[in-house]
Structure formats: structure tokens, C-alpha cells
C-alpha positions in Angstrom: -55.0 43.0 -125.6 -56.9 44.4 -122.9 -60.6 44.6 -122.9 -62.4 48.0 -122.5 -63.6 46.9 -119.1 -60.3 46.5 -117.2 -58.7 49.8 -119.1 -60.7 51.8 -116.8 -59.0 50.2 -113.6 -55.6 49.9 -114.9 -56.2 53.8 -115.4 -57.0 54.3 -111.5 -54.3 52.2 -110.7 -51.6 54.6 -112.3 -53.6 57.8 -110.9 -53.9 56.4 -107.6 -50.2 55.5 -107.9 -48.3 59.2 -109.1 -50.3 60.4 -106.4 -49.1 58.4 -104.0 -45.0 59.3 -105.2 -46.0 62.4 -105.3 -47.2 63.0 -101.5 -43.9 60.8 -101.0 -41.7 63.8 -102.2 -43.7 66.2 -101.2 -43.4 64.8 -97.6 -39.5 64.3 -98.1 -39.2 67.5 -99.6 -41.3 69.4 -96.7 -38.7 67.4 -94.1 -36.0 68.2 -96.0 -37.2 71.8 -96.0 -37.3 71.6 -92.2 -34.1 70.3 -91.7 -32.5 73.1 -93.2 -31.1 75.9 -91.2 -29.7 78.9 -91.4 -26.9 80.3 -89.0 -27.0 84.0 -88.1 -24.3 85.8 -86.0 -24.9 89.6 -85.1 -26.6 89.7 -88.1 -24.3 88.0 -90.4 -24.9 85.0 -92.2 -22.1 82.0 -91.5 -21.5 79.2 -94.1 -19.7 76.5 -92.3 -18.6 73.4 -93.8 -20.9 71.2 -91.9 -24.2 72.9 -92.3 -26.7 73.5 -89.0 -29.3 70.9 -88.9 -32.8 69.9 -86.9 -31.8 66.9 -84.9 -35.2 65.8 -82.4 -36.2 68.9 -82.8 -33.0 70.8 -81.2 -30.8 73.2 -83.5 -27.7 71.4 -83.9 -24.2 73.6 -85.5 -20.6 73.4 -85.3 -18.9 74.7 -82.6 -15.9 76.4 -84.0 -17.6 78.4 -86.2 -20.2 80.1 -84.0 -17.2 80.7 -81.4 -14.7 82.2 -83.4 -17.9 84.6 -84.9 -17.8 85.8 -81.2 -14.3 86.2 -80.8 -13.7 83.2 -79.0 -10.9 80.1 -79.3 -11.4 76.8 -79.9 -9.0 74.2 -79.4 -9.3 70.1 -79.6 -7.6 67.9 -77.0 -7.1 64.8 -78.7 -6.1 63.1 -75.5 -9.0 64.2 -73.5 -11.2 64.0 -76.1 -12.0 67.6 -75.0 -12.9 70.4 -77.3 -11.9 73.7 -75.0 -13.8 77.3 -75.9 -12.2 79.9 -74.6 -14.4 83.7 -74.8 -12.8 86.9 -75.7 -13.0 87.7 -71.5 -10.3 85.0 -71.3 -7.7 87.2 -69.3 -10.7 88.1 -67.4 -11.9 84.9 -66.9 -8.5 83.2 -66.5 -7.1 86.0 -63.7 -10.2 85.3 -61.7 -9.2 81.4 -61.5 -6.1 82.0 -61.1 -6.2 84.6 -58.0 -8.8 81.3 -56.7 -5.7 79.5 -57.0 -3.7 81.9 -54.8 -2.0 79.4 -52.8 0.1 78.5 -55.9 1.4 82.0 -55.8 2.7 82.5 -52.3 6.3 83.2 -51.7 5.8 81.9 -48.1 3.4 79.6 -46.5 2.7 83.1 -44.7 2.3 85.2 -47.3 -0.7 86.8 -49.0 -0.6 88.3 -52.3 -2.8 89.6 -55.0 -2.8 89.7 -59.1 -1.9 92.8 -60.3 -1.7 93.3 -63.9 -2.3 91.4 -66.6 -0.7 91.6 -70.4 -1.8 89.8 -73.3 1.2 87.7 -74.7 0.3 86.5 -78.6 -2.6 84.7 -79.8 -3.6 82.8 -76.8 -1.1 83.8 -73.9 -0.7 86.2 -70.8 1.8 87.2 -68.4 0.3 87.3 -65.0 2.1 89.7 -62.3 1.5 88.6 -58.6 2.9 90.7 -55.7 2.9 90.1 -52.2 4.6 93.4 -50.5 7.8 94.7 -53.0 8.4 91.2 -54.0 6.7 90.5 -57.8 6.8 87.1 -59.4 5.5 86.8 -63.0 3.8 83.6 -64.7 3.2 83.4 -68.1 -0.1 81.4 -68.7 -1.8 79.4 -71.3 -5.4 80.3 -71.9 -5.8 77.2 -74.0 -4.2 75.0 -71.5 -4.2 76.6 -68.5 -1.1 76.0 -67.6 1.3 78.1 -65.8 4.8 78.9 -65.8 6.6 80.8 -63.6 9.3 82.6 -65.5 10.6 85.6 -63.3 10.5 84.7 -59.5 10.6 87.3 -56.3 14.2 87.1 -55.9 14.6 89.4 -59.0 12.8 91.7 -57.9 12.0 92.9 -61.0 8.9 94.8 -62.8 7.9 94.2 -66.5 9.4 96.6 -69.1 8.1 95.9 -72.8 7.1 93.1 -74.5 9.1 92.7 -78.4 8.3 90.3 -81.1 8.3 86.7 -79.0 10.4 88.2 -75.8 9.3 89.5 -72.8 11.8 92.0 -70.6 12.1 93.3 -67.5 14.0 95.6 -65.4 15.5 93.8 -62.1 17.9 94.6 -59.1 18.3 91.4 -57.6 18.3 91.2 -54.0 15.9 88.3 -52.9 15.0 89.0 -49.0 18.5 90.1 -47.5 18.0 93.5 -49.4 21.3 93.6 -51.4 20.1 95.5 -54.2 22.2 95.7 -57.2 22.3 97.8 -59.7 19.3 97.2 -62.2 19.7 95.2 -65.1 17.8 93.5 -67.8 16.1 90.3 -68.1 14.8 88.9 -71.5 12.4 85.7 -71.8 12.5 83.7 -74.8 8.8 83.1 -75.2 9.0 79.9 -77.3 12.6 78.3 -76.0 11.4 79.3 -72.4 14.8 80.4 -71.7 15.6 83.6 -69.1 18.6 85.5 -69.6 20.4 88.6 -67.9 22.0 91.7 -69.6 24.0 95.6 -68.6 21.8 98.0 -68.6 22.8 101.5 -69.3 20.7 104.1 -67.6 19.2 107.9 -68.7 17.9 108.4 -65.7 18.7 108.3 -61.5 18.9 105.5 -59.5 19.2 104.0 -55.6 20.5 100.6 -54.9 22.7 98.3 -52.4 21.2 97.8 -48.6 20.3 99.8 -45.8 21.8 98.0 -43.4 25.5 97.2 -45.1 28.6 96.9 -43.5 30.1 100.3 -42.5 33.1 100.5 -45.2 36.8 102.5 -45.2 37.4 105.2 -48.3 41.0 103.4 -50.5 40.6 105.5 -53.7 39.3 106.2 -57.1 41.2 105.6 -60.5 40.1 104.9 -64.1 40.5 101.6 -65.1 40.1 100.2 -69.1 38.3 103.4 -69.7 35.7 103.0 -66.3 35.8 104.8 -63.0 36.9 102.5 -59.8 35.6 103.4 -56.4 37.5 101.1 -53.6 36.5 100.2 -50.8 36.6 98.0 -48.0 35.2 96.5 -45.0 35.9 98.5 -41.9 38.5 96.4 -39.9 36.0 96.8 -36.7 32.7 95.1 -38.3 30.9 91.9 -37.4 30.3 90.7 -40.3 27.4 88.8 -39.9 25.0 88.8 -42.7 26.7 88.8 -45.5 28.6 91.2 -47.4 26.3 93.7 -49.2 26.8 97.0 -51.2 26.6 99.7 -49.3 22.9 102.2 -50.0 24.3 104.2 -53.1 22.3 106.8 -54.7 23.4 108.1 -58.2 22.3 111.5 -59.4 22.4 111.8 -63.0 22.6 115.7 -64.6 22.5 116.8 -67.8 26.6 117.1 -67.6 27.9 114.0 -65.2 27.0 111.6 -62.5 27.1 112.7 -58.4 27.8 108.8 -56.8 26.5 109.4 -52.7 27.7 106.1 -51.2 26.2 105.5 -47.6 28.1 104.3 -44.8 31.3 105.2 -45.6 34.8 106.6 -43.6 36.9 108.7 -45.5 40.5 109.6 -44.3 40.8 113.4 -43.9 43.3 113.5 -46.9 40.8 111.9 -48.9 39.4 114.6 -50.8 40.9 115.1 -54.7 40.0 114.9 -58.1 41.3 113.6 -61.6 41.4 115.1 -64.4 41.8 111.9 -66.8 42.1 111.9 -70.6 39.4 110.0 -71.3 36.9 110.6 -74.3 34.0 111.3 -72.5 34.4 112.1 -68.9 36.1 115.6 -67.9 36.9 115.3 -64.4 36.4 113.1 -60.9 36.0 114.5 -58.2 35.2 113.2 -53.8 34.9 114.1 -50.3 33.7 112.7 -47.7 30.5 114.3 -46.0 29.3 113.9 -42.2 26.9 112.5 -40.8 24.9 115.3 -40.3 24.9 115.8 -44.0 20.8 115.8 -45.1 19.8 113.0 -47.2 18.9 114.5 -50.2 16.9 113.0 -53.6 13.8 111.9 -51.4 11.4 111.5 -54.3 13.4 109.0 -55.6 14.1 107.2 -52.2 10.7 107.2 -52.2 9.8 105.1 -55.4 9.5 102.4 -56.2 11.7 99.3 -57.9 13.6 99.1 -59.7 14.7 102.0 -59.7 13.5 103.9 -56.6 14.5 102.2 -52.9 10.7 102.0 -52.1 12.2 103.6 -48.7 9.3 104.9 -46.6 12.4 106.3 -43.8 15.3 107.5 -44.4 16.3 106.7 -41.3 18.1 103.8 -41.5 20.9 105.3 -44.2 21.9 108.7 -42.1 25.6 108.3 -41.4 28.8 109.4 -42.9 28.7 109.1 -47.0 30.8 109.9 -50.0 30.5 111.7 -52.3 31.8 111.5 -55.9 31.6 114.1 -58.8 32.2 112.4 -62.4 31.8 116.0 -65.0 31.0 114.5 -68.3 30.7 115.9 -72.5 27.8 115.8 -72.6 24.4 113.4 -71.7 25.9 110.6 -69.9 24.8 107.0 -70.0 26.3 105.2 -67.5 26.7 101.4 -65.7 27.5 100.7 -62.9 29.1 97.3 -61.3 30.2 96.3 -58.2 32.8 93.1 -57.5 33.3 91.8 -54.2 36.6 89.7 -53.4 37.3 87.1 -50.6 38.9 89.7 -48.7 36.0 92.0 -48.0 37.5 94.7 -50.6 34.2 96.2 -52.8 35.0 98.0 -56.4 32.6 100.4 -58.2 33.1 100.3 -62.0 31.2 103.1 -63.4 30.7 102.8 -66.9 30.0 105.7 -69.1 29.1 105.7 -72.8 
């Protein structure tokens, strides 16, 4: 048994030693207390899994969570061990690099360029359009990578249309830097299979193509063919042909009730004047002549625009000269294609398509 004079002591002893546990807790509870932290975005409270914390006295939270609260992305790089935020100014921030980077765009050694436009392509893409003079290239870029991939180059010559679900089109006319413009078509760009491809494209609307500075070409005849119209022609027998073959400048005129085809460039025998009068579903009658060279260029606006539909001409000049001129009366609206074949003997056919 204990005595009565050590119960006093052992008494101490156990005061002395709650209070002692309890400034323990109360010290880890204070520290504790510190350590916890809240996270506030633009006045709204985040949760994140891994909660904020006091670390030496610096507020430490996760990254992804206090980006994406700002609108930003956040990627990991396993291989670089990199995590890569990228702000909502990305197109911003990206187009400012990447017109840095400028030498990576040029054509030429010689040429300068600039970043026009930029569209936003899905969750973390952009198409990027860089023009030096009429020739446009288009890049579609990474803002989580950076990387860059150039998907529709100069030689097109082609300007963005639309984007649809994961494709990107454009409207094109081909041509590269001899100036044989064709007829514009369509190119479609499989976003995810990176794949380019090429399509007709029927038109509501006017339109100028082929080159200024084409062969001079000899009036054969027009005839309807599987349902299409077919202008021949071919190479006057006098030419040097140096250069290359290329379509003659044709501008097409589209009214509310046929086509007028003006082909540039082009000799017509005196009996070459006539019309058709085919039975065909939606065209009424075809009609040409030829017209002198004194004959004013007409449909200047649209000379004046530019591609792909316009000829981006700032003088007409260069395309004065005998033409011809064809008539195609129609039922209606039409909607038309053309195409133009070349064979090994310098003959040149215009199929014009109407639907």
C-alpha cells in the first residue's frame, strides 16, 4: 500500500503528466491547424484530391486543378518528365512563337511572309494560315506539343473554307508559281488520319481561272458529250511553246438562266459562229462567236478578287486579245463544273458540267 506521504507526489506526478499530453496535442493540433489550407479561385472554393498544404512556410497545391479553374491545359510528358500548362491565350501565345519562328514558313529563302488568321481546331489544336504575297500555306499546330504540320502547301493555292466535325476544307485552284490556274476545287483534311484529299466542286457563283500568259489557241468546236458541254481547242500551229502548256485566262459568268464561258486568247475561223440546240435535261441551247480584240474586258470586280475565285488581277492588260465567247441557256439555276484535259498533242477540252 502506499503511505499517505508519497500519495501526495504520485498525485503531482499524474497532473504534471496530462498536462504535459495535453500541450502535446494542443501543439499538434495548432500545427495541424496551420497546415491546412484552403484553395479559392475567383471566388470559388476547389476540392482537389491532394489537398493544399504549408510546406516551409510556402503555399504548396496541385497544379492541374488551379489551371484548369483558369481555363488553362495541362498535360504530363512522361518522357520529359515535363508537366506543360498551356493558358486560355494559347492561340495567342502560340501565333506569337510561331511568327518568331518565321523562317520555318518561307516558301523561298527570299521570301517574307506573315500569319494571318488563326482558327481554333478541337480541344487543343489550331490551323495557322501564313501568306507571303497570293501564295497561302496552312499548318495545323499542337498547342500541347507544339508541333507543326504543314497540311496545305503554296502550290494549292488555296484559302480555308469551313471546318466539319474532325475535317478541315478548303477551296483551291492549283497553279503553284507558273500561274496555271485551274478551276477550283475542294480539299478535305482528315484531322486524325492526317490524310489530304481532292474533290469537283460545283459552283453557284462566277469564277476566273487558267493563265495570263497561255499559249494563243485555234477555235475546233463545241459538242455535248455524256451529258457535258466540250469546248476544243488547240495550240496555234505558230507558238513557241516554251513554258508549258496552260489553260488559256477563262472567265465564266454565271446568270440566273445559263453560263457565258469568255476564253482569252483564242482564234476563231470566220464560220465559227453557231449554236445547238441539244436535248438535254437541263441545258436549252449553246451558243459562240468569236470577239476581237478590241472587245472590252468586262467582269472587272471579279478580275479583281481575290483566290480562289477572283484572278487577284490588278491589270487587265495582259489578257486583251481575241476571245470566245460561249452562251450555254439553261432551266433554270445552274450549277456547273468545269474540267479541262490536255493531250500529248497540244489539243485542250472544256467539259462543262451542269447539274
Amino acid at each position: 500500500m502506499m503511505s499517505s506521504r508519497t500519495q501526495p507526489k504520485f498525485k503531482l506526478f499524474i497532473f504534471l503528466l496530462l498536462a504535459i499530453t495535453a500541450i502535446i496535442f494542443l501543439v499538434a493540433g495548432t500545427a495541424f491547424a496551420e497546415k491546412a489550407v484552403r484553395l479559392v479561385v475567383d471566388g470559388k472554393e476547389i476540392s482537389p484530391d491532394v489537398p493544399p498544404q504549408l510546406i516551409d512556410g510556402r503555399a504548396v497545391a496541385p497544379v492541374r486543378e488551379v489551371a484548369e479553374a483558369l481555363g488553362a491545359k495541362v498535360a504530363w510528358d512522361a518522357g520529359s518528365r515535363t508537366v506543360k500548362v498551356v493558358t486560355g491565350d494559347w492561340p495567342g501565345q502560340l501565333a506569337s512563337s510561331l511568327d518568331r519562328a518565321g523562317g520555318e514558313f518561307k516558301p523561298a529563302p527570299d521570301a517574307e511572309g506573315e500569319v494571318k488568321k488563326l482558327w481554333r481546331v478541337g480541344e487543343h489544336r489550331f490551323l495557322l494560315e501564313h501568306a507571303w504575297n497570293m501564295d497561302y500555306s496552312y499548318f495545323l499546330c499542337d498547342a500541347e506539343t507544339g508541333e507543326k504540320d504543314l497540311i496545305v502547301d503554296f502550290m494549292e493555292n488555296a484559302r480555308f473554307k469551313e471546318a466539319r466535325n474532325n475535317e478541315l476544307v478548303f477551296v483551291a485552284k492549283g497553279g503553284g508559281d507558273c500561274g496555271d490556274y485551274s478551276f477550283p476545287y475542294l480539299l478535305r483534311y482528315d484531322v486524325e488520319n492526317k490524310k489530304l484529299s481532292r474533290e469537283e466542286l460545283y459552283l453557284t457563283r462566277s469564277v476566273a481561272f487558267g493563265a495570263s500568259g497561255a499559249w494563243e489557241h485555234v477555235f475546233k468546236g463545241v459538242s455535248l458529250k455524256d451529258g457535258a458541254v466540250a469546248l476544243e481547242l488547240a495550240v496555234a500551229p505558230e507558238q513557241v511553246l516554251a513554258g508549258g502548256h496552260k489553260r488559256p485566262f477563262t472567265v465564266v459568268d454565271r446568270r440566273h438562266d445559263g453560263l457565258t464561258v469568255r476564253i482569252y486568247g483564242v482564234r476563231c475561223p470566220k464560220s465559227s459562229e453557231g449554236e445547238l440546240k441539244p436535248d438535254h435535261p437541263l441545258i436549252e441551247r449553246i451558243s459562240w462567236r468569236a470577239l476581237p480584240a478590241q472587245e472590252p474586258v468586262a467582269n472587272e470586280d471579279l478580275l479583281k478578287e481575290d483566290f480562289p475565285y477572283g484572278a487577284a488581277l490588278k491589270s487587265t492588260a495582259a489578257i486583251q486579245g481575241p476571245s470566245l465567247l460561249v452562251e450555254i441557256d439553261t432551266k433554270g439555276e445552274p450549277v456547273y463544273n468545269i474540267d479541262t484535259s490536255r493531250t500529248p498533242n497540244h489539243k485542250l477540252t472544256y467539259i462543262v458540267k451542269i447539274k
